[in-house]
LOZANU-69951 format. One record per residue (C-alpha): x, y, z; residue in one letter. Coordinates in nm, 3 decimals. Each point is the difference from the previous one (the first is absolute). Last residue first. Layout:
<sites>
@X=X Y=Y Z=Z vopa=A
...
</sites>
This chain:
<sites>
@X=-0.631 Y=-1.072 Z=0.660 vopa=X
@X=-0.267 Y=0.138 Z=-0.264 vopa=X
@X=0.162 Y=0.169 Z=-0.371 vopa=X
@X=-0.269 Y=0.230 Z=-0.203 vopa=X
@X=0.211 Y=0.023 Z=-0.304 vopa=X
@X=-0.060 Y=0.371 Z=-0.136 vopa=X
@X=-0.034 Y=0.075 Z=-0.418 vopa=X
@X=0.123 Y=0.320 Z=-0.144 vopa=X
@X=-0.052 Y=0.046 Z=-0.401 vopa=X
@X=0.257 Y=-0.029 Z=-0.206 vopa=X
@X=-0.001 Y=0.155 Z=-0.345 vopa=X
@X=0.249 Y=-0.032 Z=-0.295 vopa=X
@X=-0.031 Y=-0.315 Z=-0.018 vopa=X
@X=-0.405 Y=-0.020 Z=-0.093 vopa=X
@X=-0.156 Y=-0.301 Z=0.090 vopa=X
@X=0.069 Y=0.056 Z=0.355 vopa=X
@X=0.323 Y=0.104 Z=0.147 vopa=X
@X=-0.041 Y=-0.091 Z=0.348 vopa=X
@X=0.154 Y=0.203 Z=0.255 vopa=X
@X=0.057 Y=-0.101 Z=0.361 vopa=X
@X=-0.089 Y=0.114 Z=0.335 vopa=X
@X=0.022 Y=-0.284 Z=0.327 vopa=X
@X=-0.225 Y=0.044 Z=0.272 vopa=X
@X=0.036 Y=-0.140 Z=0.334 vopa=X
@X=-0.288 Y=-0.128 Z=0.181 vopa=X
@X=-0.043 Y=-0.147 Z=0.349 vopa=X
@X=0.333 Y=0.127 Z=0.011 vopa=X
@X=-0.003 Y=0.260 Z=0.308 vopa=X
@X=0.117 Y=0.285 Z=-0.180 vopa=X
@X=-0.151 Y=-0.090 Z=-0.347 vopa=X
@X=-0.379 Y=0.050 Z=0.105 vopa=X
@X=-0.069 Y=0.287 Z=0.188 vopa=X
@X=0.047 Y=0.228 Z=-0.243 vopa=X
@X=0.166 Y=0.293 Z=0.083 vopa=X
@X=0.025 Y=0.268 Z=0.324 vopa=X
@X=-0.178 Y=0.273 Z=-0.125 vopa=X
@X=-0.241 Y=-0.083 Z=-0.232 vopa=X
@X=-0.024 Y=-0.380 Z=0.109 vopa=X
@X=-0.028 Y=0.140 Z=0.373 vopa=X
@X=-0.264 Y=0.264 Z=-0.080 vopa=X
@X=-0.205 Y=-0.251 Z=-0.157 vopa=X
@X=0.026 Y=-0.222 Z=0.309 vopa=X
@X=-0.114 Y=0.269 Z=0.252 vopa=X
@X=-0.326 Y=0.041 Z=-0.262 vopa=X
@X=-0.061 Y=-0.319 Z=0.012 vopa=X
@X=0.032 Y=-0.005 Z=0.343 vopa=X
@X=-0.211 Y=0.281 Z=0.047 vopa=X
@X=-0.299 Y=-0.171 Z=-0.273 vopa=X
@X=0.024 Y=-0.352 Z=0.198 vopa=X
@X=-0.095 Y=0.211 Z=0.347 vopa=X
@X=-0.281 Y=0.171 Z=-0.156 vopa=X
@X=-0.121 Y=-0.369 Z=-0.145 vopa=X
@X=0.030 Y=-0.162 Z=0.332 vopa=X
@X=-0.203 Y=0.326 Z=0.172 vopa=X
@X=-0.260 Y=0.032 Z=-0.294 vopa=X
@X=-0.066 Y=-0.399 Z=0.088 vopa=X
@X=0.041 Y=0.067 Z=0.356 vopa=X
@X=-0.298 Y=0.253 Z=-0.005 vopa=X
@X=-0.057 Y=0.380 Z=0.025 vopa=X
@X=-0.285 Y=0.133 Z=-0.079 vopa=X
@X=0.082 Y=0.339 Z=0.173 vopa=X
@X=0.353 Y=0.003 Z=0.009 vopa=X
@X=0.129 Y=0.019 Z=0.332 vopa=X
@X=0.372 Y=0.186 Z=0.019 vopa=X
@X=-0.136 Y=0.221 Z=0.323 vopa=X
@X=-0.087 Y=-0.236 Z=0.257 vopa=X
@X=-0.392 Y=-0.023 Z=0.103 vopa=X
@X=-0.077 Y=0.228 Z=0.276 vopa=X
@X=-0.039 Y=-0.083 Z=0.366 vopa=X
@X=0.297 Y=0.179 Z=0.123 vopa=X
@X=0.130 Y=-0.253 Z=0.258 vopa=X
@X=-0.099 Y=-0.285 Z=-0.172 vopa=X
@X=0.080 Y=0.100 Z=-0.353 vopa=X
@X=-0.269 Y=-0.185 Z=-0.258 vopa=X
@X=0.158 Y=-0.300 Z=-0.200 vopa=X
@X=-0.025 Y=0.119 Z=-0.394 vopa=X
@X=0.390 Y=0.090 Z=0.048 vopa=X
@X=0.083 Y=-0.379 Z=0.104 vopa=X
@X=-0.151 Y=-0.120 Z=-0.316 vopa=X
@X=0.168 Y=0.229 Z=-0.231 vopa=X
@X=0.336 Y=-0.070 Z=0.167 vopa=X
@X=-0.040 Y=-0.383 Z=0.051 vopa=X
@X=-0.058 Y=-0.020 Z=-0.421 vopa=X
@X=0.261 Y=0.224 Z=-0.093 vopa=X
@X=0.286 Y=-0.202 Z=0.192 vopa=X
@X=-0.183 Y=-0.312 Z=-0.114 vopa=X
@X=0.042 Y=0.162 Z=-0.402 vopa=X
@X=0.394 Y=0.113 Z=0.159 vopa=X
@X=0.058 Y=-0.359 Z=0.114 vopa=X
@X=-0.133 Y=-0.168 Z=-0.332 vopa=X
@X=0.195 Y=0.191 Z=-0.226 vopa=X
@X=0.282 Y=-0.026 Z=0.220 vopa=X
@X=-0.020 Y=-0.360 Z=-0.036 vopa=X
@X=-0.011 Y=-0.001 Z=-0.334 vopa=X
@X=0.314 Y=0.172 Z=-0.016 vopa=X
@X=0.204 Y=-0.186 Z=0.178 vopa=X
@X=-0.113 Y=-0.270 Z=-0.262 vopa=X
@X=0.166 Y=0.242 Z=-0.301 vopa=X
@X=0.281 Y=0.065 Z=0.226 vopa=X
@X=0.047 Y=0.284 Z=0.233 vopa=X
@X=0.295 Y=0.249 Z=-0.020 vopa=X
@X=0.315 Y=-0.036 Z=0.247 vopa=X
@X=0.253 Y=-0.089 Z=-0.260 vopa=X
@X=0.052 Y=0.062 Z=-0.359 vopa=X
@X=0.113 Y=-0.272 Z=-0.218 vopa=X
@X=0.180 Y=0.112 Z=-0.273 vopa=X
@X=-0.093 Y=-0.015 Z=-0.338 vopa=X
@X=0.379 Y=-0.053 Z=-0.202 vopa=X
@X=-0.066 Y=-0.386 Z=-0.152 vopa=X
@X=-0.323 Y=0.059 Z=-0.122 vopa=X
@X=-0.239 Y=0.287 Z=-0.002 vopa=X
@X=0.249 Y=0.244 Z=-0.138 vopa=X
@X=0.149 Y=-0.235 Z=-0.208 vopa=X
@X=-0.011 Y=0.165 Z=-0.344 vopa=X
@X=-0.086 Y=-0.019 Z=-0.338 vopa=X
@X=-0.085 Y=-0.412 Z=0.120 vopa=X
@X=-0.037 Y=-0.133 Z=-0.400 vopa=X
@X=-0.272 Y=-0.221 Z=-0.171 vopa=X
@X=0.010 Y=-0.026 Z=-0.375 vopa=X
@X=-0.350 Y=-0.078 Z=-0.001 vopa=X
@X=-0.199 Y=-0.115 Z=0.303 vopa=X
@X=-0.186 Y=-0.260 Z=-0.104 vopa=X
@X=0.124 Y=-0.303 Z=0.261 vopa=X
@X=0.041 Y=0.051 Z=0.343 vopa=X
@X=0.240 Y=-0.348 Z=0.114 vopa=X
@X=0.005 Y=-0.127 Z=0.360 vopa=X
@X=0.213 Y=-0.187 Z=0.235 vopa=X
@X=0.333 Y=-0.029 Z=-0.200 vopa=X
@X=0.277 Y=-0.136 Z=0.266 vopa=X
@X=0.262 Y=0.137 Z=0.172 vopa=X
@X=-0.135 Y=-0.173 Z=0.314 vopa=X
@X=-0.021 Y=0.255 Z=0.253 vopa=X
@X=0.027 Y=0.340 Z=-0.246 vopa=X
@X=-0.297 Y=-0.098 Z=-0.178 vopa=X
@X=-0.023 Y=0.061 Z=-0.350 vopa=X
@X=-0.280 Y=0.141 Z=-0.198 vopa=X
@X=0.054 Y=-0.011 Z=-0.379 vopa=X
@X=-0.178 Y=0.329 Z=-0.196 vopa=X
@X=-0.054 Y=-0.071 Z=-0.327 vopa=X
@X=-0.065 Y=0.160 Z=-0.406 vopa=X
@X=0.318 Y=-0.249 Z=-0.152 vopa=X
@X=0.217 Y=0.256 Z=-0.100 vopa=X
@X=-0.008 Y=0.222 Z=0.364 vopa=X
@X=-0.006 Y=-0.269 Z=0.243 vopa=X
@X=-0.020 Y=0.264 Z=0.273 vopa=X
@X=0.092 Y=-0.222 Z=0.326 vopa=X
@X=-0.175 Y=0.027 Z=0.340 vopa=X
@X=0.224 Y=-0.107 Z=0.287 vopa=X
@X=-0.145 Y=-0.096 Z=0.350 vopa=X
@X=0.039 Y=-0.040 Z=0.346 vopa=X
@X=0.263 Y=0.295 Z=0.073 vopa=X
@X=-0.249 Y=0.216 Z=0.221 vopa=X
@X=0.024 Y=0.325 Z=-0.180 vopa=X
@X=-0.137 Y=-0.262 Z=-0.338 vopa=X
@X=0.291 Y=-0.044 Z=-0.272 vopa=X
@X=-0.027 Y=0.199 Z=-0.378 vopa=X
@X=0.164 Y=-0.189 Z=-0.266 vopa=X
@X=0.037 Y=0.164 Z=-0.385 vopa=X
@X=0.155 Y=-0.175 Z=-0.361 vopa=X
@X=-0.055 Y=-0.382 Z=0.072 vopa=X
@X=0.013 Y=-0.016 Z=-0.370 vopa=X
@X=-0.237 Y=-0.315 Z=-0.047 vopa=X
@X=-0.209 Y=-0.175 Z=0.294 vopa=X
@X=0.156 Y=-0.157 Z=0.307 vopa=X
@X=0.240 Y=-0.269 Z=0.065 vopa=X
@X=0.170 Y=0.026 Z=0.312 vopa=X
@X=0.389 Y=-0.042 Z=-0.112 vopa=X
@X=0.087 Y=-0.013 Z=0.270 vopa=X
@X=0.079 Y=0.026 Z=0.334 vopa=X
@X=0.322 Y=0.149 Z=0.230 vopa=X
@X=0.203 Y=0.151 Z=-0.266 vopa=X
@X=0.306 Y=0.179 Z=0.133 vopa=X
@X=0.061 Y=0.338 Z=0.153 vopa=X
@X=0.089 Y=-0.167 Z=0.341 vopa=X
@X=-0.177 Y=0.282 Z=0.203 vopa=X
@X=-0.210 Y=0.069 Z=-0.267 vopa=X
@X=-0.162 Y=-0.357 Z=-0.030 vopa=X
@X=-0.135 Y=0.018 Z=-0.372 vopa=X
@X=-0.327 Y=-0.168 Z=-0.111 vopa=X
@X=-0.023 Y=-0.060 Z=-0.378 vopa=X
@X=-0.354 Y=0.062 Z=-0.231 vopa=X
@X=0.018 Y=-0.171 Z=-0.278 vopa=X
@X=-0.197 Y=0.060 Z=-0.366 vopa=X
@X=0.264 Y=0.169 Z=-0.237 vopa=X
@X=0.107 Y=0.374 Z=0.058 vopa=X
@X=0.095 Y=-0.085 Z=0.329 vopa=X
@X=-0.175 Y=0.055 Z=0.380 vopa=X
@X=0.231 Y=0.020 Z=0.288 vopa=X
@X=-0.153 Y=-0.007 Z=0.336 vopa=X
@X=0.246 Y=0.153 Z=0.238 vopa=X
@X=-0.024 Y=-0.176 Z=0.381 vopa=X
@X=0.132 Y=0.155 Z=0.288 vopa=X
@X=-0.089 Y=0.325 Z=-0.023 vopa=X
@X=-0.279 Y=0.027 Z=0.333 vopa=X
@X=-0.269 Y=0.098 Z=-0.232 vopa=X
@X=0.062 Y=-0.238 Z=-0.278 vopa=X
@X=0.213 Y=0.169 Z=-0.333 vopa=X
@X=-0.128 Y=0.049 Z=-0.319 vopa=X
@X=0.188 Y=-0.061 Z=-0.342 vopa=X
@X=-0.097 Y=-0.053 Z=-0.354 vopa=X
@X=0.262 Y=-0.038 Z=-0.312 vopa=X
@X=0.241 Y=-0.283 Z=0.029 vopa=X
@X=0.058 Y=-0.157 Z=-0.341 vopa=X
@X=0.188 Y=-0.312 Z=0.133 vopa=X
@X=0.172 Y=0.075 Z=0.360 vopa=X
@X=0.356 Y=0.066 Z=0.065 vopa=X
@X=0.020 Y=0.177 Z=0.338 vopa=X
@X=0.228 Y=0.294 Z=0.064 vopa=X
@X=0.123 Y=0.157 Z=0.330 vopa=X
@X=0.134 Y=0.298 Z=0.095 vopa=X
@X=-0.103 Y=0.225 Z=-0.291 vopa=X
@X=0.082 Y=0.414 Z=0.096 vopa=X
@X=-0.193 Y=0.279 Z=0.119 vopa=X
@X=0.250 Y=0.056 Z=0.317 vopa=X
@X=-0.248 Y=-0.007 Z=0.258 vopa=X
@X=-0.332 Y=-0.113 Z=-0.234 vopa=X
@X=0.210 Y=-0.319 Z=0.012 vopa=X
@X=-0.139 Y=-0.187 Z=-0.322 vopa=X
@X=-0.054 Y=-0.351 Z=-0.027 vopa=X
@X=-0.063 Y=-0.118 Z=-0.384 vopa=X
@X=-0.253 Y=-0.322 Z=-0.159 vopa=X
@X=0.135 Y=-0.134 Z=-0.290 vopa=X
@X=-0.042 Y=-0.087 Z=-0.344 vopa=X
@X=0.132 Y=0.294 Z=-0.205 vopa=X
@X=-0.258 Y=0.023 Z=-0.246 vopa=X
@X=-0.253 Y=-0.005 Z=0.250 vopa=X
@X=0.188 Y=0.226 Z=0.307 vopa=X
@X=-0.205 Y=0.024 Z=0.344 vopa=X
@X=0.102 Y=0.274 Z=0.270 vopa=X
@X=0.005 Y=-0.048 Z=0.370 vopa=X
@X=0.140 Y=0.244 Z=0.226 vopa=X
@X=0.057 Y=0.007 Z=0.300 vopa=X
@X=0.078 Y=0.225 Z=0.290 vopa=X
@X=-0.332 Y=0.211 Z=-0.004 vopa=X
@X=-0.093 Y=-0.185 Z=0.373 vopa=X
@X=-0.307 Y=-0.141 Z=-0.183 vopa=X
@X=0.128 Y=-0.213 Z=-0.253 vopa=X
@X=0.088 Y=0.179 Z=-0.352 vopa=X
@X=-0.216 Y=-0.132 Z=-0.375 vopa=X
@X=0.099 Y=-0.012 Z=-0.321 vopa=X
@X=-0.175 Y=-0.085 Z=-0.297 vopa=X
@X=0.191 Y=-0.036 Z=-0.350 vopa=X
@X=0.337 Y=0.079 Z=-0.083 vopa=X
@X=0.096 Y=-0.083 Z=-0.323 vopa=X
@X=0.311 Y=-0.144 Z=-0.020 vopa=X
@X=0.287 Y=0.144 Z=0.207 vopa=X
@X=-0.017 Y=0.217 Z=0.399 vopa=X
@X=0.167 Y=0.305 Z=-0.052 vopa=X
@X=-0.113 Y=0.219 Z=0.231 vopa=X
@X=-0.086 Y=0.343 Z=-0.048 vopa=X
@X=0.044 Y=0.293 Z=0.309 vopa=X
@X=-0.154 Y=0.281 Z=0.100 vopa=X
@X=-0.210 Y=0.094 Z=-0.239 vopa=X
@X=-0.251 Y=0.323 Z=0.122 vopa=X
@X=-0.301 Y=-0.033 Z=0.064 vopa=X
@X=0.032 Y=0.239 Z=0.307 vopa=X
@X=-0.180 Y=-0.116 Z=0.273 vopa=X
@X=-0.057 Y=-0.400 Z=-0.133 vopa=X
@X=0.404 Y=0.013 Z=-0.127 vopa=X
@X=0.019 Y=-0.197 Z=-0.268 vopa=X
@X=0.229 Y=-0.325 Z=-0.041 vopa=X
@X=-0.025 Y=-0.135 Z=-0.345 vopa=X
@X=0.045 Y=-0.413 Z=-0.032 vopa=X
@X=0.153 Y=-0.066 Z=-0.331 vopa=X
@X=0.025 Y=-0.335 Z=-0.221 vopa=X
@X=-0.037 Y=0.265 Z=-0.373 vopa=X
@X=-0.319 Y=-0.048 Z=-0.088 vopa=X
@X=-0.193 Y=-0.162 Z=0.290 vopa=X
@X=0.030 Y=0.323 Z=0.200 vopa=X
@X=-0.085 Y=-0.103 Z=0.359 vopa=X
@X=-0.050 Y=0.286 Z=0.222 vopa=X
@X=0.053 Y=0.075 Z=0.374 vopa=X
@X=-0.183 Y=0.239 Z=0.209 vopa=X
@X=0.234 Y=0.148 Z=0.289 vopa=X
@X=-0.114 Y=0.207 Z=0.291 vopa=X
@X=-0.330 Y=-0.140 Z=0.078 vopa=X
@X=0.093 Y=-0.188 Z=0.329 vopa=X
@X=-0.117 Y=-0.332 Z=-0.154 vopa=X
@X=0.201 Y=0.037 Z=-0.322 vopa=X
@X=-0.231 Y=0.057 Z=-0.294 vopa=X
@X=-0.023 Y=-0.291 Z=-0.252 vopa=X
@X=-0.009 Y=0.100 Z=-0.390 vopa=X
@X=-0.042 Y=-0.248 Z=-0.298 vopa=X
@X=0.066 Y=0.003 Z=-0.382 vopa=X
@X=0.192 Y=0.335 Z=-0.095 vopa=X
@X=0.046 Y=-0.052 Z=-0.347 vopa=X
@X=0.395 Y=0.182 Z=-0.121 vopa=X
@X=0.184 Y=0.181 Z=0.320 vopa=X
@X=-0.194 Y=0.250 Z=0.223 vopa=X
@X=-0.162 Y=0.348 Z=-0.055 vopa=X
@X=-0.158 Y=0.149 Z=0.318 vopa=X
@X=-0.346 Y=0.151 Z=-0.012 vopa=X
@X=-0.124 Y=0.203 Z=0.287 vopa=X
@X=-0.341 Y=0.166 Z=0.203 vopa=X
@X=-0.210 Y=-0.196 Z=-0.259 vopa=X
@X=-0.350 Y=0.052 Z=0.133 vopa=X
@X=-0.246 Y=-0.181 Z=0.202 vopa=X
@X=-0.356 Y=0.160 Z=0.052 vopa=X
@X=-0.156 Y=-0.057 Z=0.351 vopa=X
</sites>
């Protein structure tokens, strides 16, 4: 399917980062230049409001019931709470070069990364530092956390790394090295994937696999058995016929069965968290280009 541009809005001086409210009918802007947040209207694109927020705004971020919003200010040093109610600050943290924000699943925690090398853990029901600094690579500028809250992957974007924290201990577990100028371009695959309910998991799925090839298996076999009361041999015999044709007959439908479930359903991978996937962008040698990269992340 071909995307086009059904809209453009125009928006105060370098729009930096957009988050979408979680019932789709706001999307929020940062626009570094002037300390703004826009307000637009998903349906109509239209501006609905602007919030003056002070130094340059930077990420931003809103917890899951829509009510909050987070916004990041570098030159201004702080960290801003936002009722999406009224649009207006409630609540203002002073914290050195703040730029990168992403909230856990459940919104209790912020991590806060700055334009220096720390990474701060906020408790939002306090609004006060909880941990840090966690020392991490240079110009923290991008986070992305896991659906399941365990970890935080940080886009050292001036020193070429990506520092893996866990969520349990707050500490640096991991560090991917040569990926240039790393950045998350958006968190689709990490802190806003939902789990969905109901659909197998990866080992579910094995044994489905091997229930539907058994499945095929005891049906072939059982039709080659002649009918007693008729006397003739059952009507889905193969001639030739053999259990390995029957395993591998049964392996090709439930292949098949889980094709059409990826296609139409989704991967079967990031609901259930065996692996979540995390997109960035890495610039490359070239600045002006960034080619897509995907963390492979296993809980």
């Amino acid at each position: 399917m071909k995307s086009t541009v059904s809209a453009t809005t125009s928006v105060r001086d370098e729009p930096r980062r957009i988050v979408v409210s979680p019932a789709d009918t706001n999307v929020y802007v940062s626009n570094s230049g002037t300390g703004t947040v826009s307000v637009v209207n998903a349906t109509t694109a239209a501006i609905v409001a602007t919030i003056t927020v002070g130094g340059s705004t930077w990420d931003i971020d809103i917890s899951r019931d829509g009510l909050t919003l987070y916004v990041a200010t570098v030159s201004g040093n702080s960290v801003k709470k936002i009722a999406t109610a009224t649009n207006t600050v409630t609540s203002t943290l002073t914290l050195a070069a703040a730029a990168a924000l992403a909230l856990t699943p459940d919104d209790t925690k912020l991590y806060v990364g700055n334009a220096s090398t720390s990474v701060y853990v906020i408790d939002t029901a306090t609004f006060a530092v909880e941990t840090g600094p966690i020392t991490v690579g240079s110009t923290p500028d991008s986070l992305a956390i896991t659906p399941n809250g365990t970890t935080v992957y940080v886009g050292n974007y001036a020193s070429d790394t990506v520092s893996v924290i866990s969520t349990t201990t707050n500490a640096v577990t991991a560090t991917i090295t040569d990926r240039d100028a790393p950045f998350f371009s958006a968190r689709l695959f990490g802190t806003r994937l939902l789990n969905v309910g109901g659909i197998p998991t990866l080992p579910e799925w094995g044994v489905i696999l091997l229930t539907l090839s058994l499945l095929a298996i005891a049906t072939w076999q059982l039709a080659a058995v002649p009918a007693m009361t008729t006397g003739v041999s059952g009507t889905a015999m193969v001639s030739g016929g053999s259990w390995l044709t029957s395993m591998l007959l049964g392996q090709v439908a439930a292949t098949i069965g889980l094709g059409y479930y990826t296609v139409l359903v989704g991967p079967p991978v990031a609901h259930d968290e065996i692996g979540t996937f995390l997109a960035g962008c890495d610039n490359g040698s070239d600045s002006s280009v960034r080619a897509p990269f995907i963390l492979s992340h296993t809980s």
